[in-house]
Structure formats: C-alpha cells, structure tokens
N, C-alpha and C positions, 0 to 999 in steps of 0.2 A: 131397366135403365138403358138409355142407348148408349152402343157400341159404336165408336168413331170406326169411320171401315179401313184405316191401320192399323187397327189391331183386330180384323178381321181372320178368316181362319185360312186363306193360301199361305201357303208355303212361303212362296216370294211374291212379294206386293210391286204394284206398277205404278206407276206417278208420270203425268203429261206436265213436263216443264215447262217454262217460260210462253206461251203460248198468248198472254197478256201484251207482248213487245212486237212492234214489227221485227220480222227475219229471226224469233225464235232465237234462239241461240247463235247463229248463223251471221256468218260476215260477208254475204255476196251479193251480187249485181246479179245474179238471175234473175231474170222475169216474174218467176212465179214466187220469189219470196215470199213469205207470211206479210201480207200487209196486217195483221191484227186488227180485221173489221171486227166491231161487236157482232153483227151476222156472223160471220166465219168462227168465232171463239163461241160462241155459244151451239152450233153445229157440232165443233169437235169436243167440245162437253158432254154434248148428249151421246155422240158415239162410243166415248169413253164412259160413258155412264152407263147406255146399255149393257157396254161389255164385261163390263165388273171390275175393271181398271179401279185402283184405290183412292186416289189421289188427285185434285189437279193444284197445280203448285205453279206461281206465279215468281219473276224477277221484281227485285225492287231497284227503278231506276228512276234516275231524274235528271238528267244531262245525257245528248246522242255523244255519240263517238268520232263524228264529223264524217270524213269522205264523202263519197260521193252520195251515198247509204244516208247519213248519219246514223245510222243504226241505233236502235232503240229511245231515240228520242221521242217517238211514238208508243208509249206504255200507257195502260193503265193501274192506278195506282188501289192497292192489293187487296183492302180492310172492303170498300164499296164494290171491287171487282167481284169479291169471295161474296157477297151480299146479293149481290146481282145474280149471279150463278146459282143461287140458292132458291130462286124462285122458276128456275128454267132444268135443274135437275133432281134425283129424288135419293139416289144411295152415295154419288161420288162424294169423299171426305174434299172440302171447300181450305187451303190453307192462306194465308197472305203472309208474305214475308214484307219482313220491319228492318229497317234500318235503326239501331235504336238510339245513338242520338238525334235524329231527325223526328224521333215520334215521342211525346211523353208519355211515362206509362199512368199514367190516370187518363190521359186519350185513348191508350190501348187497349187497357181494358175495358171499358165498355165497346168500343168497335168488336173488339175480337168476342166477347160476349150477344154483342148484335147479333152477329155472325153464324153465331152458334146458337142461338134460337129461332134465328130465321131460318137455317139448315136441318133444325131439330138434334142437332148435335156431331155435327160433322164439320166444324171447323177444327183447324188446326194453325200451330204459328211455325215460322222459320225465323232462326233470329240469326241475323246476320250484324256485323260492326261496322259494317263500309269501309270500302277500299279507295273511294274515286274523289282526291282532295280538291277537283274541281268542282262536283258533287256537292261538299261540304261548304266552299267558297258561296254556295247561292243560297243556303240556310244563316250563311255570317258565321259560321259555327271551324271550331278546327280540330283536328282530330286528337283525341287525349292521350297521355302516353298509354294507358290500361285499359283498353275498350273495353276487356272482360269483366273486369271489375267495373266497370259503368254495366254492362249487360248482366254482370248478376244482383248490383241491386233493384239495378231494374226490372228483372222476372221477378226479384222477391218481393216486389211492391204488388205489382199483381197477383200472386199468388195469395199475398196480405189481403189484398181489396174483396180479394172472392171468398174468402175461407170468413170472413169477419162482417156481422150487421153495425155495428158500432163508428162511428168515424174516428180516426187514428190523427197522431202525429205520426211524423218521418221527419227524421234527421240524420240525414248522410253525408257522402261525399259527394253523390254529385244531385242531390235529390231533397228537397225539404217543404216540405206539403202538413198544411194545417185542416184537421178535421174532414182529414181526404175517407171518402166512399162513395159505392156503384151500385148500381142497380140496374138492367137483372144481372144480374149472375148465370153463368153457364148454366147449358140444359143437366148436365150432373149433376149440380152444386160443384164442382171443382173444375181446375185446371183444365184446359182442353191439351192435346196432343204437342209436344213443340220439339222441331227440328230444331238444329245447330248446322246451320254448314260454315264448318272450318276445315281445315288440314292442320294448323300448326298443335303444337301443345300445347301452349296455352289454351288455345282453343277447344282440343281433347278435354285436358281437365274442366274446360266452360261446363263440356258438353256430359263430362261424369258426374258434377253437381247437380247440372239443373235443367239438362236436355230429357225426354226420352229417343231421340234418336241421332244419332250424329250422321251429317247428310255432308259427305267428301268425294275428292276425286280421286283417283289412281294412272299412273302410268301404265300398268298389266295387273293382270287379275291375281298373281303372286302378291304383286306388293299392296293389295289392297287385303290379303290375307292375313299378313304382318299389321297392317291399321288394325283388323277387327281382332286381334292379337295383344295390341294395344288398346283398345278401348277396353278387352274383356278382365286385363290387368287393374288401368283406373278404375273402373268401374266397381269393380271387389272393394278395394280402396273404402269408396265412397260407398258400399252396401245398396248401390242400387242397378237395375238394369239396362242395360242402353241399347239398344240393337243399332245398328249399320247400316246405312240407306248409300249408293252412289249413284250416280247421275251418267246419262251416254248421249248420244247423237248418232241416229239411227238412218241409214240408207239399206230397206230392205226390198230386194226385187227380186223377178223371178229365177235370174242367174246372178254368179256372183261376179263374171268380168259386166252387165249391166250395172249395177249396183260399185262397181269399182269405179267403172269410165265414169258414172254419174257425180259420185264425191267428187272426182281428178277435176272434172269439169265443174263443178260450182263450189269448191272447197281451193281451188287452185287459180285455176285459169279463170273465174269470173269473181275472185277474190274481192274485195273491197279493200285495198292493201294501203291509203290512207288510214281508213277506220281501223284496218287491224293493227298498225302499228302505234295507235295511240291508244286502243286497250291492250294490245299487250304491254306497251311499255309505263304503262299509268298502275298496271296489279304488279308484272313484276318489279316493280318502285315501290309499291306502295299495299299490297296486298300477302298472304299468305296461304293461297287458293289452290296454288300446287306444287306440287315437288319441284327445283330450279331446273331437271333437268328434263323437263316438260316444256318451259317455255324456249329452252335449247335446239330442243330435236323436231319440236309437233307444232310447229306454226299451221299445221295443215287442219290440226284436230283444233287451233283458235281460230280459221275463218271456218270450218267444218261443224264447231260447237260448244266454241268457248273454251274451249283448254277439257271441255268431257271427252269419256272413254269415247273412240269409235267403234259401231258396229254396223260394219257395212259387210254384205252378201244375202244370200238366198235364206225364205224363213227359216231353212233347218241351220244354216251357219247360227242367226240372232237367237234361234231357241236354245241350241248346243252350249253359245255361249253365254245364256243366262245360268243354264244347269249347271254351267262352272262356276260363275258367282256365288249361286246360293251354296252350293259343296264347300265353296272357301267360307261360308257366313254370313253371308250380305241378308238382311232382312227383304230386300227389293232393290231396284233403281228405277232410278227416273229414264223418260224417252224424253227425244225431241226432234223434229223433223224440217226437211225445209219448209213445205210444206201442211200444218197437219190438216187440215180439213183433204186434202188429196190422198197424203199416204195413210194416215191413221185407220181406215177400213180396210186397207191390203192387213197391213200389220194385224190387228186384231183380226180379219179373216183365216190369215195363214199363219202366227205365230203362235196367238191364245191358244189353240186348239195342241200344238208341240207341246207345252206347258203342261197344260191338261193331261196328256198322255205320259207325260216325264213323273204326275205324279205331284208338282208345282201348286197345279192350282186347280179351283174346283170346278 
C-alpha cells in the first residue's frame, strides 16, 4: 500500500508553504518577491522533492490584499495545482487547501481523489473555514455562525463517498444531496491525509474529531508546547491521534546580522503596509489564526510571513531551532521564503544535513 510521505519515518517532517501565491507569504515591495511563475513553483517542487522535504502545501486565496503588491491576488487555485505537480514530481506528498464553503464536498471529493491517483497516493487536504468576508462577498455566500460544524459534516460526506460503492442520501444542515457517489476513490481505498489549520478551540476540537493533523501558529516555541499539550488532552477525548504541524518564515544566511538586516530590510522597510494593513485588520476582525497578542507586538512577522513563526539566522541558528520544536512535539513545520526558487537550495544544502546529524531526519 502507499505511504503518504507524512507519515513517513523522519523525525520532524518539512512542508514548502504557500508557494502557489505571488510573495509567498510575504507583504513586500522587494524586487525579488515570489512572483509564482508556474516555471519558478515547479523548480522549487523538484528541489524539494529531491531533497526529501514532505510536503508542498499551498494557500487558498481568491481576492489580493490591495497595496501596492496586491498580494496574493496572483494564486493558483489548490485541487488542479496539486494535480499539476503531480506529474513534474515523484515522492513529494501534493496537498491543496479548501476553503469549504466555497467548495462542495461532492466537488472535493473527486478532485482530491484525482489527486491522489495522479500522485499514486500522495495527496493530502488542509481544511480551512475562511476568514476573508470580502472573500466570501464574490462567491455571494456569508460566513455561518458554525463553520466547524459546516466543516465537519462536510469531511463526513467525503469520508461517506469513499468508504461506500452504493449512492446515498444526505440530509443535514447545511448539505442535502440525492443518490450522491464518486469514483475513483483514493489510491488506499480511504481517506487521504487532512490538515486543520486553526488556533482557536473550536477549531482544536474540529481538528481532534476529524483532522489527522492540526497545522497552528505560535508566538514562541513554549507556547506552542502548551497547544500540543492541548491537542494531546482532546485528542484522548476523541480516542484518536493527531500530531502538531506549525508553519515559520525563514531568512537563512550565511551569518546571522546578514539574515537579520535582510528580514529589517524587506519585512520592515520595503513593507507593503497598505496590504498589510488590510490583512491584518480583515483576520484580526474576522479570523482566529493567532494568539491577539501576536497581531499586537509582530506586525513584522505579518509583512515577514503572515503572522508565522520567524526563523531568521545562520543554518546552525534554523536547525537548533527546529531541535527545539520537535523536543516540545511538533510533528514538523512548514518553511517559506521571500524567495524559494533562490533560497530553497541554500536551506536544504546547509540545513537538511544539521537535521540529519541532530538525528531528525534521514
């Protein structure tokens, strides 16, 4: 049977974020921003593919952020992304994040099933509720008061569709489908792999029913010990396992005052501070993405990487401080860069190899 490579046998697993969106994660007017050619994203696929990197893990977005940037109004969109990538790599897990009321899940499931036989079984899903009610404005659609409870009947449709050759009814609350069934079905026969990224609790509990992996951010690697602290609580609860995934924004160089002035300088000083001000004030309004006292203190770490951990300094700083994650529990986290087709070879040159040595990975 194939193994999805997160649940592969490193230690701590690595995942190339948002790489799909111009500027990555990223809210700046540098130069060199990620324009997200299809050239350039299928480049840093394969680098990450050679290198044994887990994961590549896409943003779901559909309206820019305005400034001068508009930032990420240039995405592509996850299900055909992950499909497309699937025939340009050979072991990276392929995942696409959903917005899910924007997607029905009798769409999803055959996409995400596509997916996963064009891959040979290395899709995975990220399900996310949406946070962006301007977002929602261009589907006609408004945001519900229970998004989880919209997001869990809508994995348990899917997980329905796959598990059953028969056509079903469905009668819910927000879902009612006659003589609904898919074909193929995942390269398992079951379910493929599926993130949660939330912070809140509700979201937690989403993510102990029907996630296997809860994908969150942290202010410091303490209080991202307390989350997996908390997951490892609900989770018992619910009788099942959930491992930890968090997400960072990575400036690694050969020193760390280079790798410092560099953030200052495109995380600061060539900020995009239109656009940042309307996504940060659009999540903290309207989202549950991070602790409040994140979007207080770290507007640097939102034009830097969207409100993710920063890891900026020399490979031994970013390796040291992955050793501390996995020590607190983290199953992996994601990178992202201004860059990745530039820096993604420095990294996996100088960092995989600290890993390796620490024991991390293979």
């Amino acid at each position: 049977m194939t193994l999805n490579p997160i649940y592969g046998p490193n230690r701590f697993k690595l995942g190339i974020f948002a790489a799909n969106a111009d500027g990555g994660l990223t809210v700046t007017k540098v130069p060199e921003r990620w324009p997200a050619t299809w050239s350039g994203i299928v480049t840093a696929a394969q680098i990450a593919d050679r290198a044994g990197i887990e994961f590549f893990l896409p943003i779901a977005r559909w309206k820019g952020f305005g400034g001068e940037t508009n930032a990420r109004q240039h995405s592509y969109e996850t299900f055909t992304f992950a499909a497309a990538l699937s025939g340009v790599t050979e072991r990276i897990g392929l995942f696409s994040t959903v917005h899910v009321p924007m997607i029905h899940p009798l769409f999803a499931a055959k996409a995400w099933a596509t997916v996963d036989q064009a891959s040979n079984g290395r899709a995975g899903l990220n399900i996310v509720a949406g946070w962006n009610p301007d977002e929602f404005a261009m589907f006609g659609l408004e945001r519900v008061e229970a998004p989880y409870d919209q997001a869990a009947e809508w994995i348990d449709i899917i997980g329905r569709l796959y598990a059953q050759t028969d056509p079903f009814d469905h009668d819910g609350t927000y879902y009612q489908m006659r003589n609904a069934v898919t074909l193929p079905k995942p390269v398992s026969g079951r379910r493929p792999p599926v993130l949660n990224a939330a912070f809140s609790p509700p979201g937690r509990d989403f993510a102990s029913q029907h996630a296997d992996f809860l994908f969150t951010t942290f202010k410091s690697i303490a209080a991202g010990k307390a989350t997996i602290e908390d997951m490892a609580s609900r989770s018992a609860q619910t009788g099942r396992g959930v491992g930890v995934f968090t997400t960072t924004h990575v400036v690694c160089r050969r020193t760390r005052e280079e790798a410092e002035d560099y953030y200052q300088h495109y995380a600061v000083t060539m900020a995009d501070n239109a656009a940042l001000d309307y996504m940060m004030g659009k999540q903290a309004a309207n989202a549950s993405n991070h602790d409040p006292e994140t979007y207080r203190l770290h507007r640097k770490w939102f034009a830097g990487g969207a409100g993710t951990y920063p890891m900026i300094g020399t490979p031994q700083d970013i390796a040291e401080q992955m050793i501390e994650m996995s020590r607190a529990g983290f199953a992996g986290t994601t990178v992202s860069f201004v860059n990745f087709e530039n820096e993604l070879p420095y990294f996996c040159k100088t960092v995989l190899p600290l890993l390796v040595r620490a024991g991390l990975r293979g």
